[in-house]
C-alpha positions as CSV (number, residue, x, y, z in Angstrom):
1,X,-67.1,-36.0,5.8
2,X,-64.5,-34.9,3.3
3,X,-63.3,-36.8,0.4
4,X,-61.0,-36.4,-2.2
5,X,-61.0,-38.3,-5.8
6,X,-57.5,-38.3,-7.1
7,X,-55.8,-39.2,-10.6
8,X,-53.2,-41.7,-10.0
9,X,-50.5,-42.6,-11.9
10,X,-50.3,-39.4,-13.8
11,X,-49.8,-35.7,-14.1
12,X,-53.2,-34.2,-14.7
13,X,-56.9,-34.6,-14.9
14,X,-58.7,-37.2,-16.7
15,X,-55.9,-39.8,-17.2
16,X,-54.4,-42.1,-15.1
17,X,-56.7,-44.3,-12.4
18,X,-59.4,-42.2,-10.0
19,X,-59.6,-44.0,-6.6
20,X,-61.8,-41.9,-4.1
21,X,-60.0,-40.7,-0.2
22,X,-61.2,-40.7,3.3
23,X,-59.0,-40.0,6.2
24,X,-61.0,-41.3,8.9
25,X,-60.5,-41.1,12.9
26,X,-62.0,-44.6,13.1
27,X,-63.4,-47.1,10.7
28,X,-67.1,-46.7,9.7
29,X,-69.1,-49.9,9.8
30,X,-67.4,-52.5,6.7
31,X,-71.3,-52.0,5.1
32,X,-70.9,-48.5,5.5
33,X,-67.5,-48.3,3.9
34,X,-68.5,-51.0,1.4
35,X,-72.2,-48.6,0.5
36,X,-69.6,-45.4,0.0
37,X,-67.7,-47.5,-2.5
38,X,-70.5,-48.4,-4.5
39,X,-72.2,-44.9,-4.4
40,X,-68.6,-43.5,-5.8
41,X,-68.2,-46.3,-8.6
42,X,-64.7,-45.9,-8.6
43,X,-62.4,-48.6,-9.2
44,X,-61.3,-48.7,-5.4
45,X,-62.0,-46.4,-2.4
46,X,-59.6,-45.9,0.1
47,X,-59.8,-45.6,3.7
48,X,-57.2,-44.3,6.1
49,X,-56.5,-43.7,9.7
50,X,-54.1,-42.7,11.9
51,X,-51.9,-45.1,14.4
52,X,-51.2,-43.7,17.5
53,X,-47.9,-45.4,17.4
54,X,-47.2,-43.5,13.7
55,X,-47.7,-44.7,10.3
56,X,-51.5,-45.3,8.9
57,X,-53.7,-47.7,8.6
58,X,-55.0,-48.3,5.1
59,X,-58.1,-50.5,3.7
60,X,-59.6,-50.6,0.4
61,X,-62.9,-50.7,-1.0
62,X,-64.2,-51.8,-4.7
63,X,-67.6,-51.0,-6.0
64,X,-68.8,-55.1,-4.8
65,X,-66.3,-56.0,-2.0
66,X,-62.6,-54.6,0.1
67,X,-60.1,-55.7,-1.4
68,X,-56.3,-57.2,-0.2
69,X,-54.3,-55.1,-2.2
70,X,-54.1,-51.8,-4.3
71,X,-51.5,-49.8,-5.5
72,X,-53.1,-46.5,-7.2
73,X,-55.6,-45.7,-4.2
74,X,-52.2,-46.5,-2.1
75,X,-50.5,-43.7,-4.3
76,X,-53.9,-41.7,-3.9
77,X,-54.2,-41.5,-0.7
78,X,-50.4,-40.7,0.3
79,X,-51.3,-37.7,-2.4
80,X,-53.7,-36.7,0.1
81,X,-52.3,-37.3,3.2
82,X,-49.3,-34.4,1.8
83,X,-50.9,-31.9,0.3
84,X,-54.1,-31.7,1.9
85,X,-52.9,-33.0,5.7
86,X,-49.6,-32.1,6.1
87,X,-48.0,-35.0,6.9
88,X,-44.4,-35.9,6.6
89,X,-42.9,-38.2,3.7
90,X,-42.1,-40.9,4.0
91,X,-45.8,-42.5,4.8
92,X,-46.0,-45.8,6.4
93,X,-49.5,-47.6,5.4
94,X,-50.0,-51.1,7.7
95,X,-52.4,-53.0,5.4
96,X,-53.9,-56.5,4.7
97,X,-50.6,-57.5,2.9
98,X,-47.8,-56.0,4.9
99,X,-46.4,-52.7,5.4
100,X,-46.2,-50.3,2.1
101,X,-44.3,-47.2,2.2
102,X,-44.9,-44.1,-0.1
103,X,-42.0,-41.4,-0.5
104,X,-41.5,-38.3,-2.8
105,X,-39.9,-38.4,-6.3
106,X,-38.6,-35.9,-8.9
107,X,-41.6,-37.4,-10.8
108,X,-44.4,-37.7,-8.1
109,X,-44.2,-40.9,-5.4
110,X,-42.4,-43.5,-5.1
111,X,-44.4,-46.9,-3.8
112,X,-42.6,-49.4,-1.6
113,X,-44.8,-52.4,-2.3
114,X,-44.2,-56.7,-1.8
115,X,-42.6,-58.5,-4.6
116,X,-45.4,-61.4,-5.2
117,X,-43.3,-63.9,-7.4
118,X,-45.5,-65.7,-10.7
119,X,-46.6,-68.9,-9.3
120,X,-46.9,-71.2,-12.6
121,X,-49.8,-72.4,-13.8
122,X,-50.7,-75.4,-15.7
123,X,-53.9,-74.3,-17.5
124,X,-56.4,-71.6,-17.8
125,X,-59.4,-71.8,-15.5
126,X,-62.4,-73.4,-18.1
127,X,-64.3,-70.5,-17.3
128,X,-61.5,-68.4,-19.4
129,X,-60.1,-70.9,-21.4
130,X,-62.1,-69.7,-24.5
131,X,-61.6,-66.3,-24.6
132,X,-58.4,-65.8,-26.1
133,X,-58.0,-65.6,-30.1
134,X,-55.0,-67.6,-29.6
135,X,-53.6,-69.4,-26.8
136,X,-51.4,-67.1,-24.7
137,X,-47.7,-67.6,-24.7
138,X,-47.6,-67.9,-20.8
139,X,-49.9,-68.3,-17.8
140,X,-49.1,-67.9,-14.4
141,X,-51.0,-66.5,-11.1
142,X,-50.3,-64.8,-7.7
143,X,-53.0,-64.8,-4.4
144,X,-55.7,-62.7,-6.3
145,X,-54.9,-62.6,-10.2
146,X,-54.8,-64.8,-13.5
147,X,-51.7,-63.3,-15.3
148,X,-51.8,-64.3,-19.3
149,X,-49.0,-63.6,-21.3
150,X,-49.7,-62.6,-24.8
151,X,-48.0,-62.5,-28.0
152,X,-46.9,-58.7,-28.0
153,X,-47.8,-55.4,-26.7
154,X,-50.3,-54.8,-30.0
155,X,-52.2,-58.2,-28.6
156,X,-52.7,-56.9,-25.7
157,X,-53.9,-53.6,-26.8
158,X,-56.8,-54.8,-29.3
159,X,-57.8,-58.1,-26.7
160,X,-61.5,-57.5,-26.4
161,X,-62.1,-59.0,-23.0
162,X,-65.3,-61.4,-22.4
163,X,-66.2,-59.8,-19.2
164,X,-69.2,-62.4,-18.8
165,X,-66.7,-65.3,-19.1
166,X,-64.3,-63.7,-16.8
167,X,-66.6,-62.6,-13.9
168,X,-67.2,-66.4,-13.0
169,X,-64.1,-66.3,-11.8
170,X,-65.5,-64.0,-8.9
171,X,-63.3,-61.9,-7.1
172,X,-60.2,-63.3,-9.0
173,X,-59.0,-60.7,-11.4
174,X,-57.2,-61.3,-15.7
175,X,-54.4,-59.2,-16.2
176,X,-53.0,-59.6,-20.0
177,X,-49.9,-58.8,-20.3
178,X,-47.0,-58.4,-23.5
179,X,-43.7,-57.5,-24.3
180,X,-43.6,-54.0,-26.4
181,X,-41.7,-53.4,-29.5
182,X,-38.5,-52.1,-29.8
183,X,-37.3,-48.7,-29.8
184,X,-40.4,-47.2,-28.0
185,X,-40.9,-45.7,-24.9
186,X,-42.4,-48.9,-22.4
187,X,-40.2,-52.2,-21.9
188,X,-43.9,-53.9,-21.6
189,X,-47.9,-53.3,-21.3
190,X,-51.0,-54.8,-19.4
191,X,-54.7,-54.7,-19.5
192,X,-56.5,-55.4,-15.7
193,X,-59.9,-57.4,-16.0
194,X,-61.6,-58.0,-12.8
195,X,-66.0,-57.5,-13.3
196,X,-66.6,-59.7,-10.7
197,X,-65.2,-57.1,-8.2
198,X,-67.2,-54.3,-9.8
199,X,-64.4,-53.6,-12.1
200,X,-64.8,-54.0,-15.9
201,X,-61.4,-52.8,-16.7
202,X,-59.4,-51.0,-14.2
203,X,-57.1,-47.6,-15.5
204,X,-54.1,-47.9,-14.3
205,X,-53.7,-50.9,-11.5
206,X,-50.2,-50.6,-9.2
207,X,-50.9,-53.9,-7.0
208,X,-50.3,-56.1,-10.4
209,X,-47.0,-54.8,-11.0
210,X,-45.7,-56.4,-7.7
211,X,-45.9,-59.7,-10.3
212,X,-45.4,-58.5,-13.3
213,X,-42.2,-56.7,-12.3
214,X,-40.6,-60.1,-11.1
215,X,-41.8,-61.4,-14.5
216,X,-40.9,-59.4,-17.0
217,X,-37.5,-58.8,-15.2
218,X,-36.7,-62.5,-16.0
219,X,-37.9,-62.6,-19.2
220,X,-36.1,-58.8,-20.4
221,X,-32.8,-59.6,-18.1
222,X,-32.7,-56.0,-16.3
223,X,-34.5,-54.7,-13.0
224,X,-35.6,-51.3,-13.9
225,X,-38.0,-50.8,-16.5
226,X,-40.9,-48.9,-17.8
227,X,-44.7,-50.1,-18.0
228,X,-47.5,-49.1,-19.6
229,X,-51.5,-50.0,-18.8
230,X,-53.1,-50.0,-22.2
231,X,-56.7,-48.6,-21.1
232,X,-58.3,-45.9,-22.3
233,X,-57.6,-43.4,-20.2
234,X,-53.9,-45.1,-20.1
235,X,-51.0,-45.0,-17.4
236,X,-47.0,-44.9,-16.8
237,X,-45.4,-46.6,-14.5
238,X,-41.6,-46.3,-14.2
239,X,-40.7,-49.8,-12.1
240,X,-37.6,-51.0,-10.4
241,X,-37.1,-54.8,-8.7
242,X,-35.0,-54.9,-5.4
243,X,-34.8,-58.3,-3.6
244,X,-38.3,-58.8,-2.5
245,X,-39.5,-55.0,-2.9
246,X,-41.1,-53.7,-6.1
247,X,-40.6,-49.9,-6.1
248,X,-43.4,-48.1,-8.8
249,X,-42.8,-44.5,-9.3
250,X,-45.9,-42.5,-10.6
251,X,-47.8,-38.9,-9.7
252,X,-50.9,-38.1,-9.1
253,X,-53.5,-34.9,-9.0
254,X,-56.4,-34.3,-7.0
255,X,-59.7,-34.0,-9.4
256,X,-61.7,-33.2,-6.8
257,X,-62.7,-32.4,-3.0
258,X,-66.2,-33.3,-1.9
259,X,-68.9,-33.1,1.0
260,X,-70.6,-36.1,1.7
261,X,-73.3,-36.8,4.0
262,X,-73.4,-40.5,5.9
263,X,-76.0,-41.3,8.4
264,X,-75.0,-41.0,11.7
265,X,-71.7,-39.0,10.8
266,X,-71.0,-35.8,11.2
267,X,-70.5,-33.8,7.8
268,X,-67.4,-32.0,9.0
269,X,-63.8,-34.0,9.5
């Protein structure tokens, strides 16, 4: 079977967040799927197959379980799907939380994901209540995330996650999150915690934005504005907010093509 590891959310090699490929004709067995994903160790890996009424089908995969939503390997695989399969732009992917569309951009893609409003939140879980040199400035949550507002982009860069503390929260992922200073390049930045998935800290993570968009367009007072994931391999994300549509506009280059062998499947297709 062919598979492809692609850089998302940036122009070249070694940056931006890897998620791993397969265009499929059918889905393998969820163990099977779930077995791949662990092998690769990637933050997500991405599954997609063809609708015989048009558009894909998409499903992701993290290292310990699949997952409702992701952005990059969303980006990743539409990367693919063009330059490798010659298909046409604009993609249609039918997934686990609606449809998401992927076009071309002057810059690379341009994702077509759910606007997923902040839903307040009184307190932090006890589990993560500790962990924080001093209490956040905001906290608020959407279906699968804890979203903590800190005081400023620098606070979010040197936060040294507790990712013991913030694995009992299971598959529930901590995205920090602060406002940059002024006069540089990003309008804000975020960190993406999420160990008891498999994922210490992921790269570059596209699904979060379709919250903290909707936030920090309150709080900033404009729609269109650029982020910035603070990990170490680092991301840009260039992010508009359009009734209940987040649009994320980001590239991506393929790392690598590979071979591998599954039981009971063929090694070509």
């Amino acid at each position: 079977m062919r598979m492809f590891q692609v850089d998302a959310f940036s122009d070249r090699p070694f940056t931006g967040n890897p998620a791993a490929v397969l265009i499929v004709k059918d889905w393998l067995p969820d163990e099977t799927m779930l077995a791949i994903a662990g092998e690769n160790n990637l933050a997500e890996t991405a599954f997609a197959r063809a609708r015989a009424e048009g558009g894909w089908d998409l499903r992701w995969f993290a290292p310990a379980q699949e997952v409702d939503f992701c952005g990059h390997a969303t980006l990743a695989t539409a990367h693919v799907l063009l330059t490798e399969f010659a298909a046409a732009a604009p993609l249609s992917f039918h997934t686990r939380v609606g449809e998401l569309r992927v076009s071309k951009a002057p810059k690379g893609y341009r994702l077509d994901l759910p606007c997923l409003p902040p839903e307040p939140l009184a307190t932090l879980p006890d589990d993560i209540s500790g962990i924080f040199p001093t209490s956040p400035v905001g906290i608020f949550r959407n279906f699968e995330n804890i979203f903590a507002v800190l005081d400023g982009a620098d606070r979010v860069r040197t936060f040294v996650p507790d990712l013991m503390s913030i694995s009992r929260l299971g598959p529930v992922g901590l995205v920090v999150t602060g406002k940059e200073a002024p006069g540089l390049k990003a309008d804000f930045v975020s960190r993406y915690f999420a160990p008891g998935a498999g994922i210490p800290e992921d790269p570059v993570t596209g699904s979060i934005h379709s919250t903290l968009v909707p936030y920090w367009a309150e709080q900033l007072g404009k729609n269109r504005m650029t982020a910035f994931q603070a990990s170490s391999r680092g991301g840009w994300l260039e992010c508009e907010l359009a009734g209940d549509r987040v649009f994320l506009t980001g590239n991506a280059v393929t790392f690598m093509e590979a071979r591998i062998f599954v039981p009971g499947y063929p090694a070509a297709g």
